[in-house]
VEXLUMTI-259426 format. One record per atom (N, C-alpha, C): residue in one letter; x, z, y. Coordinates in steps of 0.001 Angstrom, whole numbers, plus 500000, padded with zeros to 6 digits. Layout:
REM VEXLUMTI-259426
AXZY ...
***
This chain:
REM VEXLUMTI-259426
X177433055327650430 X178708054612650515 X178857053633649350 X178466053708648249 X179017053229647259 X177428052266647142 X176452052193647413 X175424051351648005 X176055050596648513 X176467050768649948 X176686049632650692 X178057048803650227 X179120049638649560 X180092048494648989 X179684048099647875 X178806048148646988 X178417047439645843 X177742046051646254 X177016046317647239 X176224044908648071 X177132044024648399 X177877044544649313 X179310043916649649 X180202042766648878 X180230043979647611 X180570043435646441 X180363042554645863 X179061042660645473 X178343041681644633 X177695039940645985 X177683040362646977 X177162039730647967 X178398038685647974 X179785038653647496 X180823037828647685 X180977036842646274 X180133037538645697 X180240036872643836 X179575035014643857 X180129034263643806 X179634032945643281 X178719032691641910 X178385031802641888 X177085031769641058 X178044031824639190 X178862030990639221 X179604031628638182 X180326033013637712 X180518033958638897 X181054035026638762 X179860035627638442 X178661035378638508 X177340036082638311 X176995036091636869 X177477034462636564 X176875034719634997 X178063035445634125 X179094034882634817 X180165035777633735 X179827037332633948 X179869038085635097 X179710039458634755 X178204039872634760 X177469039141634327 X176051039366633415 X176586039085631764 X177045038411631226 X177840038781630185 X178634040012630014 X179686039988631199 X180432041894630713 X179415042250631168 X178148042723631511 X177501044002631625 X177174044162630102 X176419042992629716 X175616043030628135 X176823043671627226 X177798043387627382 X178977043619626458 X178929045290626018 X178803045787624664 X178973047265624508 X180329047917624886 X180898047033624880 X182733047266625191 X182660047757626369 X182306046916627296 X182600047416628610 X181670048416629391 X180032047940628584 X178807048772629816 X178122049399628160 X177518050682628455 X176859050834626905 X175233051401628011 X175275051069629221 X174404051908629982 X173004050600630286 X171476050717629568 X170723049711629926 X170263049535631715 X170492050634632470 X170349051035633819 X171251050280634095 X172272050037634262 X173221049404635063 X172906047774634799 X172562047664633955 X172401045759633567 X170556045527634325 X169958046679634614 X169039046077635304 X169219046371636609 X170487047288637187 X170372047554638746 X170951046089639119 X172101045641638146 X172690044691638438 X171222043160638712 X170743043145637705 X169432041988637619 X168440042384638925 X168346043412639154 X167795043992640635 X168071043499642245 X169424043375641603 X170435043428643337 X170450041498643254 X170743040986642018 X170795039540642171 X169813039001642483 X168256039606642147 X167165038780642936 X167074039086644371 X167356040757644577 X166947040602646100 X168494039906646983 X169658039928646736 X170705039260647466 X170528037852647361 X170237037362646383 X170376036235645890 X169224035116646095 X167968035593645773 X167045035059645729 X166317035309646821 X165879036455647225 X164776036850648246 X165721037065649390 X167176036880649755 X168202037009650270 X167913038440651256 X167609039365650953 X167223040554651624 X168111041969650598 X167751042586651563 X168925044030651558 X168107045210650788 X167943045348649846 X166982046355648971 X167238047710649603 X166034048771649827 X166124049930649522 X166332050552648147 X167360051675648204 X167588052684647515 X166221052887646421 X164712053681647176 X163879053717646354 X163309053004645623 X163031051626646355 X162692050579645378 X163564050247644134 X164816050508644532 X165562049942643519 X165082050935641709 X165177052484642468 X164939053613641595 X163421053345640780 X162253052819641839 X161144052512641160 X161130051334639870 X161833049941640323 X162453049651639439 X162648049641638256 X164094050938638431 X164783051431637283 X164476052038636341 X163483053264636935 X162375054238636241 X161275054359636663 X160198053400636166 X158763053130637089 X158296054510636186 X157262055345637221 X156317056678636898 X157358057767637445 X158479057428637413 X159729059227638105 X159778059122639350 X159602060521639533 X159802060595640960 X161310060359641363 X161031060237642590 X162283059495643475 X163223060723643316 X164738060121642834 X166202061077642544 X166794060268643141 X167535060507644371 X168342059961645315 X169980060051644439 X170540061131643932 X171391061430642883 X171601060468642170 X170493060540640989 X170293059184640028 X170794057652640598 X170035057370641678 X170571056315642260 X171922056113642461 X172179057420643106 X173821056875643625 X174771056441642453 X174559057531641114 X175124057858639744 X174930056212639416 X173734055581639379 X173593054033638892 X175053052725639485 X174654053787640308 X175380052559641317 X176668052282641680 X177163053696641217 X178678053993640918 X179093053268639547 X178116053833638780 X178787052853637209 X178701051510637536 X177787050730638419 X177467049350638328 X178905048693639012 X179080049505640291 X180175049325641265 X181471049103640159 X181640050200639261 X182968050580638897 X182873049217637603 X181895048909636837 X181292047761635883 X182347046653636785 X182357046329637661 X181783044915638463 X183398044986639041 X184326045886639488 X185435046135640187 X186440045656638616 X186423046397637403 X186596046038636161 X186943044673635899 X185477043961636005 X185043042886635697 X186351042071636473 X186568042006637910 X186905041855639090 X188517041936638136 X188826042816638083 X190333043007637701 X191100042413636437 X189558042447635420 X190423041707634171 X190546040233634454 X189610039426635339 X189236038279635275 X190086037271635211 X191586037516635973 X192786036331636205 X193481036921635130 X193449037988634101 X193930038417632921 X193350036994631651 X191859037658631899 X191287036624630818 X191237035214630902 X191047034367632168 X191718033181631832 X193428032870632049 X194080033757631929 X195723033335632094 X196345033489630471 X195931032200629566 X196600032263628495 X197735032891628190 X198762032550629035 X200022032523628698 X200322034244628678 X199970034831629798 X199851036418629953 X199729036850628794 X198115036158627627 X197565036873626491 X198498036961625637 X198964035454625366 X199980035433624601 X201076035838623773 X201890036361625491 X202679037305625734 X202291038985624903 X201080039642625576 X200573040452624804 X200204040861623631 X199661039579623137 X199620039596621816 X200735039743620978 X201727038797620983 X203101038565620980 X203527040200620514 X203678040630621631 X204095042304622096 X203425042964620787 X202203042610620890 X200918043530619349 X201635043354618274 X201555042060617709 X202230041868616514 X203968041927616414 X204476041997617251 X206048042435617324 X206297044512616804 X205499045131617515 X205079046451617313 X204313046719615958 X203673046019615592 X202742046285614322 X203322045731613205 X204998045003613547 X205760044708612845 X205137043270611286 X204600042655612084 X203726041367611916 X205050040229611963 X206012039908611673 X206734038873611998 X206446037517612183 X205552037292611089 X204719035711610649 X204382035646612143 X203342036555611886 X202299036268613798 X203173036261614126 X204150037131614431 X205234036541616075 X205742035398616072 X206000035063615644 X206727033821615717 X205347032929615548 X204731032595614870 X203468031983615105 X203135031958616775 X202606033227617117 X202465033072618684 X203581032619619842 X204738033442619097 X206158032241620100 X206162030796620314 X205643030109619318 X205782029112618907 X204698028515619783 X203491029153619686 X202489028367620783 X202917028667622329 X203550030258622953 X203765030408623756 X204804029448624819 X206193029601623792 X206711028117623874 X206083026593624301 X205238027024623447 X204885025400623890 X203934025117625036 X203459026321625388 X202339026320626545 X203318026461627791 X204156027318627962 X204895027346628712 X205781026080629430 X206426025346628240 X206764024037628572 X205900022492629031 X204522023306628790 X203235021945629135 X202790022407630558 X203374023473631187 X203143023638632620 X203662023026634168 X202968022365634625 X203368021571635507 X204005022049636444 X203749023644636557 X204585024324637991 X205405024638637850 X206578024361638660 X208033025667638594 X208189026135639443 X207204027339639752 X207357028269641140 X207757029705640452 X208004031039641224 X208801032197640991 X207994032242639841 X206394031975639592 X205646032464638610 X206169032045637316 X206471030838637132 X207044030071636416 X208142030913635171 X209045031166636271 X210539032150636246 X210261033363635324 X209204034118636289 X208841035431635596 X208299035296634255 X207115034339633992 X206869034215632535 X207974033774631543 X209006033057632045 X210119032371631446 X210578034015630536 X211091034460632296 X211672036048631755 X211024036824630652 X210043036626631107 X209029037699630104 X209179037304628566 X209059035768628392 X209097035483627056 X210199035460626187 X211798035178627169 X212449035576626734 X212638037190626548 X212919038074627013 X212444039625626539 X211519039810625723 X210379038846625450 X210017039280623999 X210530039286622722 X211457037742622885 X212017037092621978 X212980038259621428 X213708038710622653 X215179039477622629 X214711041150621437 X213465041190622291 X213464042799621576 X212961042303620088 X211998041558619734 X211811041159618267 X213345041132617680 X214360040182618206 X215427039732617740 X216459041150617318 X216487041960618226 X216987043386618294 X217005044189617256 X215317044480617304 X214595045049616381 X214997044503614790 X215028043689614536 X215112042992613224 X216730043209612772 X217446044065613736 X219073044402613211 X219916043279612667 X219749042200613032 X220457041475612569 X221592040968613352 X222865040248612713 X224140039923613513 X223872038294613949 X223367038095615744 X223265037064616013 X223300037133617520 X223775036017618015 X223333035948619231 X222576036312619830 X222237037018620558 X220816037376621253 X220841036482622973 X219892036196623014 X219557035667624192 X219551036218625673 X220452037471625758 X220634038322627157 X220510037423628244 X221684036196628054 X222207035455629475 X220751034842630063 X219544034219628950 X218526033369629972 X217978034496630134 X217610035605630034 X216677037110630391 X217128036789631980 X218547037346631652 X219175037377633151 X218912036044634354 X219111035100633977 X219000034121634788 X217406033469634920 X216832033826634380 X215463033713634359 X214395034958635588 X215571036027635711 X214426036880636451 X215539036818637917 X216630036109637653 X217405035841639167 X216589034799639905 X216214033831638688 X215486032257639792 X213834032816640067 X213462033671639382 X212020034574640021 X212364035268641146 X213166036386641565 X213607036789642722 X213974036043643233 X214986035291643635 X215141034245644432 X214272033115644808 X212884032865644299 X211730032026644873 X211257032787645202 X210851033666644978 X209747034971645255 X210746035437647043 X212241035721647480 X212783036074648347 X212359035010649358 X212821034037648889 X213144032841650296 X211568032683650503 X210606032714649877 X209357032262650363 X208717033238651039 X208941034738650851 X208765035857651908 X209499035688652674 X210605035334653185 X211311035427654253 X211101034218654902 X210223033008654841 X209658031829655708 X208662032493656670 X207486033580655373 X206479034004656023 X206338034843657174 X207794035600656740 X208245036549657853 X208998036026659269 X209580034974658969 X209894034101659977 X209293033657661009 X208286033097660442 X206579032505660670 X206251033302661484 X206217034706660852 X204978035440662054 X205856035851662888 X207137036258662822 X207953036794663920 X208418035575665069 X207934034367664829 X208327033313665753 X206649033574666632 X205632034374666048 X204306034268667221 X204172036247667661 X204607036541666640 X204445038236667104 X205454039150667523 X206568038387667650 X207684038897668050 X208335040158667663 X208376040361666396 X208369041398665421 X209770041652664600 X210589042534664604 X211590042766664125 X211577042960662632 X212356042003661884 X212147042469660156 X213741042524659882 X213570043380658633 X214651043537658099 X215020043100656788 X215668041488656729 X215624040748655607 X216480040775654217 X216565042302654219 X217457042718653107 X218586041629652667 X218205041465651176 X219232040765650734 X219338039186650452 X218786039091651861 X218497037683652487 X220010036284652126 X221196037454652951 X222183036567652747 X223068036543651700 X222733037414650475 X223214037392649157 X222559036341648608 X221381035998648683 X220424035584648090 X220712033924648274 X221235033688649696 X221739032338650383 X222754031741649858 X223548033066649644 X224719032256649420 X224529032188647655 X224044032836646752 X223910033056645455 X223372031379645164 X222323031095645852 X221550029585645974 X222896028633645907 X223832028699646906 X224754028033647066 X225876027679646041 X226148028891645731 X226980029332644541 X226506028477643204 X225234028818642677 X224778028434641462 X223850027060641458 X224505026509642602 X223702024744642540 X222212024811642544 X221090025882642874 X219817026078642917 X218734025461643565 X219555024640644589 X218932023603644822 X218357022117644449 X218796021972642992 X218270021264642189 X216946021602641642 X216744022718641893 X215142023410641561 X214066023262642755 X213702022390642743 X212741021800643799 X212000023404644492 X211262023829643901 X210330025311644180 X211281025969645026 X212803025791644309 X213462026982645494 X214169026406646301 X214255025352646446 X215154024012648011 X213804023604649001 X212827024001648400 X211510023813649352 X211615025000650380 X211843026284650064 X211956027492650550 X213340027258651535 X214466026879650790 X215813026918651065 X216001025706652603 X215504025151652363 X215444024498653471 X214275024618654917 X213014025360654378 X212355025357655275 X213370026365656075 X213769027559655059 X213966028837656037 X215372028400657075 X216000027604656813 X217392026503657718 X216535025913658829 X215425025150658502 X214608025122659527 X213947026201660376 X213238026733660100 X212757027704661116 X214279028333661774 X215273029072661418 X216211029525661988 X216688028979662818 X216910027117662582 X217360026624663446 X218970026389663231 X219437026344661716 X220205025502661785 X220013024247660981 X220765023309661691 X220685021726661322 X219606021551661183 X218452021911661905 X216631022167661518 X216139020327661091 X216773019762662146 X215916018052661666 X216651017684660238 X217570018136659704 X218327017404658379 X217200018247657423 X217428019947657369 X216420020412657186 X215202020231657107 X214190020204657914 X212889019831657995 X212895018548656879 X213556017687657412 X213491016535656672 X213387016321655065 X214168017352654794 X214296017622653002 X213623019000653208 X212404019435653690 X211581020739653500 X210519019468653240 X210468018891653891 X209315017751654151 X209268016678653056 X210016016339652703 X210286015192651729 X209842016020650312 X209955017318650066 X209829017946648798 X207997018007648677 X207755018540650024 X206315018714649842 X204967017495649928 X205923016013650531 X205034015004650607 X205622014353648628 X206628014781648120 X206944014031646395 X207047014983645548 X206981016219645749 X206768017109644612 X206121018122645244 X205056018406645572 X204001019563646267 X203506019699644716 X203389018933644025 X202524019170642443 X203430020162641780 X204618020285641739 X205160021674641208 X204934022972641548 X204006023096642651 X203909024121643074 X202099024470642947 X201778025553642605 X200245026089642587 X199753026062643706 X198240025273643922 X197587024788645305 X197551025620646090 X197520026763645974 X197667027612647171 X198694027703647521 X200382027662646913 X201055027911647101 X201861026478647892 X201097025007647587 X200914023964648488 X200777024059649911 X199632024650649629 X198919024776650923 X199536025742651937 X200116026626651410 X201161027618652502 X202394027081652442 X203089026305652171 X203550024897652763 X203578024347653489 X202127023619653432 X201905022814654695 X201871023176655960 X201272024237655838 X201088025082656882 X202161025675657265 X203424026312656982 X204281026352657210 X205328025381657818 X204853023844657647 X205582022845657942 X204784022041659262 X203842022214659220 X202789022178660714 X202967022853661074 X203142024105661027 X203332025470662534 X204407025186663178 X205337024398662203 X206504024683662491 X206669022796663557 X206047022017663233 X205619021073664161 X205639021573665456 X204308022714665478 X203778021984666772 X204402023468667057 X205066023983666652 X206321024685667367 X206939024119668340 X207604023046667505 X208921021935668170 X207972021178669046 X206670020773669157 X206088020294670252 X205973020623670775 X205854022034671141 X205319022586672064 X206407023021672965 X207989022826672364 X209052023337673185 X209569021765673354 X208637020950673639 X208959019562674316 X209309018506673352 X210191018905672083 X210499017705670925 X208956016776670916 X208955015332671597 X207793015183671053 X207534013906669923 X208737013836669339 X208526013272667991 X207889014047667235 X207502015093666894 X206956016038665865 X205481016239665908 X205196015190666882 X203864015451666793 X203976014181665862 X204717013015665457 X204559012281664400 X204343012836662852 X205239013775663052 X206012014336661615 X204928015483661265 X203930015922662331 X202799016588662022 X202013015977661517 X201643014885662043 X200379014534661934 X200566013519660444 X201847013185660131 X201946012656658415 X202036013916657630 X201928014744657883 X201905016130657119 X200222016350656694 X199608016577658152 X198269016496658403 X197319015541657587 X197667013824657166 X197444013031656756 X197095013265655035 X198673013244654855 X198973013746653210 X198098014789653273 X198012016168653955 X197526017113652837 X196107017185652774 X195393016155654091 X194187016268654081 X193380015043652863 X194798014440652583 X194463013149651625 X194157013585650285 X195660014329649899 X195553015497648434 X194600016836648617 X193831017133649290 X193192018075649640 X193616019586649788 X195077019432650045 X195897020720649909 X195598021798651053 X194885020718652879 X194698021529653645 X193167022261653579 X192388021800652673 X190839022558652270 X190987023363651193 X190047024070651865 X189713025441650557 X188443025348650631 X188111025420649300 X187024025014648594 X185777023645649037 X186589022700649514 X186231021411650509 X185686022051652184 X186398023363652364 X186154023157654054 X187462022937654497 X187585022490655693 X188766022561656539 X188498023656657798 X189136024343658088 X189648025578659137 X189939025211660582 X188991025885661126 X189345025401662967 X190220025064663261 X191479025738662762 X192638025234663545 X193547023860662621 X192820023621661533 X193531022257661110 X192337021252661463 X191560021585661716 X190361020593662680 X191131020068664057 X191422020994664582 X191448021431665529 X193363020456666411 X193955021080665261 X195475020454665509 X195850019327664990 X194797018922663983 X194997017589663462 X194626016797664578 X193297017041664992 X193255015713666332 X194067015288667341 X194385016456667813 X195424017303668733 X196865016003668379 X197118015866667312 X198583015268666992 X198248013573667049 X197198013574666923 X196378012061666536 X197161011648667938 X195985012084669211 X196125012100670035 X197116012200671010 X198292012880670583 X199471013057671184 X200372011395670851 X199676011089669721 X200323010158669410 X199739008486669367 X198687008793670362 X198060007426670738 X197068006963669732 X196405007463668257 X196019007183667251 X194439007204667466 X193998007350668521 X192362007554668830 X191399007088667888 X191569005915667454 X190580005899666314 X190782006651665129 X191631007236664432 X191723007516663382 X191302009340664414 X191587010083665168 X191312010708665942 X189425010889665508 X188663009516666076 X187058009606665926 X186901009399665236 X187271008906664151 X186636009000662798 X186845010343662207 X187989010430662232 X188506012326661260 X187488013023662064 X187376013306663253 X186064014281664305 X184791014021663589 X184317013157662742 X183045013116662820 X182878013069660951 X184331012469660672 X184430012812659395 X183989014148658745 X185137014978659075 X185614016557659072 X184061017367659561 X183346017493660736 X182786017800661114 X181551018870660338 X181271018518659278 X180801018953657859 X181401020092657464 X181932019563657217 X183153020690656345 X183851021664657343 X183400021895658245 X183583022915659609 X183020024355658922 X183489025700658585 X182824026469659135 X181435026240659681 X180353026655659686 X179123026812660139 X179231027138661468 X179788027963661405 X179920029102663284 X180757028099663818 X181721027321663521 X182577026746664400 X182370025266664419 X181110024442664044 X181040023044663907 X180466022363665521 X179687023085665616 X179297022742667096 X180383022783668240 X181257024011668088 X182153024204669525 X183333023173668829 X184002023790667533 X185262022311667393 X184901021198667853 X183297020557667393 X183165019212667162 X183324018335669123 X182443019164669439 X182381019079671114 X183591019045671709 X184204019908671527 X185698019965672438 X186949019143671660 X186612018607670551 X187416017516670123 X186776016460670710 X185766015930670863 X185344014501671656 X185235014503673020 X185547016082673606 X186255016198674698 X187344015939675074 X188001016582674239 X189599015743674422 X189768014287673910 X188986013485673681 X189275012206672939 X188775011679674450 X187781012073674493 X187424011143676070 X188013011523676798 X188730012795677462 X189955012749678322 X190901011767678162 X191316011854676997 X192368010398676885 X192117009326677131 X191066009435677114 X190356007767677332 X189794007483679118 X190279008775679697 X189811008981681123 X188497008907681346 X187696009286680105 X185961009050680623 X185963010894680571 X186310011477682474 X186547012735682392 X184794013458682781 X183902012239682998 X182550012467682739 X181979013714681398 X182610012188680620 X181877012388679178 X182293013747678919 X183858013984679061 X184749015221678623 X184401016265679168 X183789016588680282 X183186017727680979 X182199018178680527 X180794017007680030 X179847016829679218 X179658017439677591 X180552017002677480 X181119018134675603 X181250019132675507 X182231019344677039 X182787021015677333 X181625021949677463 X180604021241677642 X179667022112678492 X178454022177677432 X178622021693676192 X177398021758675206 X177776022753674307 X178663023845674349 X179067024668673528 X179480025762674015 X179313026959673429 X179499028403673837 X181105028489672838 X182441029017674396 X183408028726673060 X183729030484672492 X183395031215671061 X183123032077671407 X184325032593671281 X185807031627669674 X186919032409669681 X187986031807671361 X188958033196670872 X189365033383672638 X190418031911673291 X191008031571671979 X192308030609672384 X191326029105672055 X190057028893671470 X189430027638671897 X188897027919673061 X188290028951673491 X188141028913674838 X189022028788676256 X189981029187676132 X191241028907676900 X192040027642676675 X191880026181675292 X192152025029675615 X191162024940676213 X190114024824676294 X188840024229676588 X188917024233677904 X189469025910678555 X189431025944680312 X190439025017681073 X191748025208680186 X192779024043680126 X192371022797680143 X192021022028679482 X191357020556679670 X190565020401681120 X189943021678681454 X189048021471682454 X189666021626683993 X190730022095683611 X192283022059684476 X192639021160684838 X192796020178684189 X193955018404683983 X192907018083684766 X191643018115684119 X190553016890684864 X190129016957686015 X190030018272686907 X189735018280688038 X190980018330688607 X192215018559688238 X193310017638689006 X193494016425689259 X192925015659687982 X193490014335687975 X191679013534688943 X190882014461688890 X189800013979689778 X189968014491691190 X191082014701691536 X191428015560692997 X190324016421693463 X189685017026692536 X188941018082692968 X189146019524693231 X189801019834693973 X191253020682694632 X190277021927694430 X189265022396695590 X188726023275695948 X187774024067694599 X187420023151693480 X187041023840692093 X187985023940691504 X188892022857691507 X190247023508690608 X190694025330691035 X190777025169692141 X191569026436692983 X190283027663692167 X189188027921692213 X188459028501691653 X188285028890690422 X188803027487689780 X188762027605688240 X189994028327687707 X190639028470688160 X192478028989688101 X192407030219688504 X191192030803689433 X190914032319689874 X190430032644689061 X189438031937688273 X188432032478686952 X189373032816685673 X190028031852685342 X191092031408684246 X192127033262683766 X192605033432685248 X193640034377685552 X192584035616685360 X191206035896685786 X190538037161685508 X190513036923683977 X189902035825683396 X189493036014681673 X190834036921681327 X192276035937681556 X193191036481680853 X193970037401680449 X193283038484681940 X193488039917682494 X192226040585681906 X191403040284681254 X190616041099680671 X190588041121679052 X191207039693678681 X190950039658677330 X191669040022676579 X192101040815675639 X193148041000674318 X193921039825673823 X194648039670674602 X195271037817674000 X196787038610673417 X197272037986672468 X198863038259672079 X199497037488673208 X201246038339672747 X201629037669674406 X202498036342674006 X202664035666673223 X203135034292673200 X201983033379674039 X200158033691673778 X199479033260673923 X199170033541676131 X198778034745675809 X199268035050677296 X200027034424678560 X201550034561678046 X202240033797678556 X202089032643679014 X201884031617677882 X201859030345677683 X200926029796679281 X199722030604678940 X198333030339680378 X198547031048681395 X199211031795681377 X199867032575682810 X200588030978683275 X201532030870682452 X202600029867683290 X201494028368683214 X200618028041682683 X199822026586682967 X199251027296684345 X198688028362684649 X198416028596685732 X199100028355686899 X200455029217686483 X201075029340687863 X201642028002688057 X201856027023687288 X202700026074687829 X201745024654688491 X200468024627687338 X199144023594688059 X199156024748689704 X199063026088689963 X199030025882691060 X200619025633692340 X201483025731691785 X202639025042692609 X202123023424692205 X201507023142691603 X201606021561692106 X200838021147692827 X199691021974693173 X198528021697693804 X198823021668695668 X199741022882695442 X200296023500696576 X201607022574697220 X201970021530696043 X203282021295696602 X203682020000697702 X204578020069698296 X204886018803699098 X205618017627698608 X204740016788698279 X205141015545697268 X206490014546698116 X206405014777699321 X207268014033700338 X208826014801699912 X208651016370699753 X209814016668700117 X210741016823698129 X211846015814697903 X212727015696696898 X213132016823696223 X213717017826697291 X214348019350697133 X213142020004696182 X211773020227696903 X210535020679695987 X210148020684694871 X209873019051695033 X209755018060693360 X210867018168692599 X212554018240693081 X213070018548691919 X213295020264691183 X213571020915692216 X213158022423692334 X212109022493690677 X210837021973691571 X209650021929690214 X210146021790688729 X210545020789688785 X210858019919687571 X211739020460686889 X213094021241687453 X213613021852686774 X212761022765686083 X212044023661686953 X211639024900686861 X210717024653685378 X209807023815685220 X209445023453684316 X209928023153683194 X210684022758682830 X211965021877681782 X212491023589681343 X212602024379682121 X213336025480681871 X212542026557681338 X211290026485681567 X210196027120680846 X210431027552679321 X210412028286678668 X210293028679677493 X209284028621676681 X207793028953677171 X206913029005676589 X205686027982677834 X205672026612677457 X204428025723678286 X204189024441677606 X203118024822676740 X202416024078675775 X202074022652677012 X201854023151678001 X201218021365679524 X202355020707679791 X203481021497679567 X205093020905679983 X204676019697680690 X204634018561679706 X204473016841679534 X203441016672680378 X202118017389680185 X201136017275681523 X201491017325682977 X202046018801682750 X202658018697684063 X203566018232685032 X204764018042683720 X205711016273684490 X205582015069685038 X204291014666684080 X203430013451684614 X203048013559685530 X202568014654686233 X201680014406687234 X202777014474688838 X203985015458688279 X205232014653689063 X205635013799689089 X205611012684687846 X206443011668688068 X205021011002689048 
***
C-alpha cells in the first residue's frame, strides 16, 4: 500500500518539486536516514527517467546490495520516504509564504520577550503586507492576524493606551464576509446543475451587514456581492453587469486562481442565460472568453480545458464571429489536453462548417474521432441531428433519434443533462412528424417549445419553424 501511494506521490512531483525535496531529504532536520535519500534517487530514475514502475526487490537490491531479500525492510523504507515527501508536501506553501513567517516569528520574539525584534519584524510585516496587490478574504485574515499580534505585544507590555481591538474586529468581519459570499456563488453554481438543496446559514446577515457597512467599495467583496444577485436572479443584468465590469478592471486584486473561478463563474452563468433563450449573452460570454484567454486567467499552467475549448467556439459562433472561431480552433489546439485534442479539435471544425452549411465537411470531422467523454458525444450526435434534417434525410434521421434515445437510457448522464436530449429528441421528432400546412400545429409547437425549461436547440428548432 504505501508502495503504490509513494509512486503516486512522487509520480505527480514537477521537476522543481524534485530538486527541492532532494534538498529536504539531505537535510539532518528533516531525514537523518541514508536509505531513504537513495530509495528516493531510486524511484526518480526509474519514474522519471526509464519511465517504468520498479519492483519492490530491485529496489531492496539497490538499497542493500549482498542481503537477502526483506520484504519488511522495504515497506519500513518506504514509509519513512512516503512520510519524508508528505512533510515536504505540507511545509512547502508555509516556506514560501513570507508574510505567514513573519507573523511567526513576530509571535517568537513577542514570547521570548525580545521587543527590539518585534517591532523590527512589525515593521517589515507592515510593510509587506501593504506591498500586496490582492485584497481577497486572504488579505483580511493576515490583516487580522497582524493586528492580534500587535494587540497581545501591546497588552502584554501593561501599559495605559489604546489598544487596537476595533481593526482585530473588523478585519476578521471583511475575511468572513469574502470567504461567505464566495462559497455561496459556488454553491449556487452547482445547485443551478445538481439540483441540490443547501443551507446558506448566515447568508442574509451577511447581505444585509454588506449593506449596512458600505462594503461594497471593496472590490473582492462587490465581485461576490453582485455575482450572487446574479445567479439568484435579482436585477441579474444590472448585476452581471457590475460582477462583470469588476473582473474585466480589477481581476488583478484577486489571486489567479481565485480569477479564474470568476470567470468561470461568469461564463456558466452565460451560457446559462443562453441556453434559457437570452441570446445576447452569448456576446457577454464570449468578451469574458476573450479577456481571460488574453490575461491567461482561463489556462492552467498554459493548457486550456475541453470545455473552455469547447464553449469558447460555441459563443464565437453563436455570434457570427467564424474567423476568429478558426483561428482560436487551431490556435488553442496545442494546449488541449492530450486525450482530448483530436476529438475537441474535429468536432469544433465540425461545427464551424455546419455554419458555413458545408454539412459534407461537418459529417467528415464527426467521423474522424472516437468521442469518448459522454456530453461531447451527445453534442456531436446533436449536430448530426440538425444536418440530416436540414439535408431532408428523414429515414436516417428517424434512426439516429432511435440510437440517440438507447445511448441515453443506458448511460449515467445527470438529469439537467438528460433532460435537455430527451426534449431535442422529442421535439426534432414532432417536427419531423409535423403538418407544416396546418397553423393550429405550428403554433401548438412553438408554444410548446418557448415553454420548455430546459432546450439548449430552442433557436434551432424555431428556425426550422419559421
Amino acid at each position: 500500500m504505501e508502495g503504490s501511494r509513494l509512486l503516486e506521490v512522487m509520480g505527480k512531483l514537477d521537476k522543481k518539486e524534485i530538486r527541492e525535496l532532494r534538498k529536504f531529504l539531505s537535510s539532518p532536520f528533516f531525514n537523518q536516514r541514508e536509505d531513504v535519500v537513495q530509495l528516493f534517487e531510486f524511484i526518480v530514475e526509474w519514474v522519471f527517467t526509464l519511465r517504468a514502475t520498479p519492483a519492490k526487490e530491485r529496489a531492496f537490491e539497490a538499497l542493500y546490495p549482498g542481503r537477502p531479500y526483506d520484504a519488511q525492510q522495504v515497506r519500513y523504507v518506504m514509509s519513512w520516504l512516503l512520510k519524508a515527501a508528505e512533510q515536504f508536501l505540507a511545509l512547502q506553501p508555509q516556506l514560501s509564504d513570507e508574510r505567514r513567517q513573519k507573523i511567526e516569528l513576530a509571535r517568537a520574539y513577542r514570547e521570548k520577550r525580545l521587543p527590539k525584534h518585534f517591532r523590527q519584524t512589525m515593521q517589515q510585516l507592515n510593510r509587506l503586507q501593504q506591498q500586496q496587490p490582492i485584497r481577497n478574504a486572504e488579505y483580511f485574515e493576515y490583516e487580522y492576524r497582524i493586528q492580534l499580534e500587535q494587540y497581545a505585544f501591546t497588552a502584554s507590555r501593561k501599559r495605559i493606551s489604546e489598544h487596537n481591538l476595533q481593526d482585530i474586529s473588523d478585519n476578521i468581519d471583511l475575511a468572513f464576509v469574502a470567504r461567505k459570499l464566495r462559497q455561496t456563488c459556488f454553491l449556487l453554481s452547482h445547485q443551478a446543475v445538481y439540483k441540490r438543496d443547501y443551507d446558506f446559514g448566515l447568508l442574509e446577515e451577511t447581505l444585509d451587514f454588506v449593506s449596512r457597512k458600505g462594503l461594497l467599495r471593496i472590490p473582492t467583496i462587490a465581485g461576490y456581492y453582485h455575482c450572487y444577485h446574479a445567479l439568484k436572479g435579482f436585477e441579474p443584468e444590472m448585476h452581471f453587469q457590475r460582477f462583470k465590469d469588476i473582473l474585466l478592471y480589477q481581476s488583478h486584486l484577486f489571486p489567479s486562481d481565485e480569477a479564474r473561478d470568476l470567470y468561470l463563474l461568469a461564463i456558466n452563468y452565460c451560457i446559462r442565460e443562453l441556453n434559457a433563450g437570452r441570446e445576447h449573452y452569448a456576446r457577454e460570454g464570449l468578451e469574458l472568453y476573450k479577456e481571460g484567454l488574453r490575461n491567461e486567467m482561463l489556462l492552467q499552467e498554459g493548457q486550456i480545458s475541453r470545455f473552455t475549448y469547447r464553449n469558447a467556439v460555441a459563443m464565437a459562433l453563436k455570434e457570427g464571429q467564424l474567423q476568429w472561431a478558426e483561428a482560436f480552433i487551431a490556435e488553442f489546439r496545442e494546449r488541449l489536453p492530450k486525450e482530448h485534442q483530436d476529438s475537441m479539435y474535429n468536432f469544433s471544425l465540425a461545427r464551424l462548417a455546419y455554419v458555413r452549411r458545408q454539412y459534407g465537411q461537418a459529417l467528415e470531422h464527426l467521423q474522424r474521432s472516437e468521442y469518448q467523454d459522454l456530453l461531447l458525444n451527445l453534442a456531436a450526435k446533436t449536430l448530426m441531428v440538425k444536418i440530416f434534417y436540414e439535408l431532408e434525410e428523414h429515414d436516417t434521421l428517424e434512426s439516429h433519434l432511435d440510437a440517440m434515445k438507447v445511448f441515453l437510457r443506458r448511460k449515467d448522464i445527470i438529469g439537467y443533462h438528460r433532460r435537455n436530449y430527451r426534449n431535442i429528441i422529442r421535439y426534432t421528432r414532432k417536427l419531423l412528424h409535423l403538418n407544416p400546412h396546418s397553423r393550429e400545429e405550428v403554433k401548438q409547437l412553438k408554444q410548446d417549445i418557448e415553454a420548455e425549461e430546459i432546450l439548449t436547440e430552442r433557436e434551432w428548432l424555431m428556425g426550422q419553424l419559421s
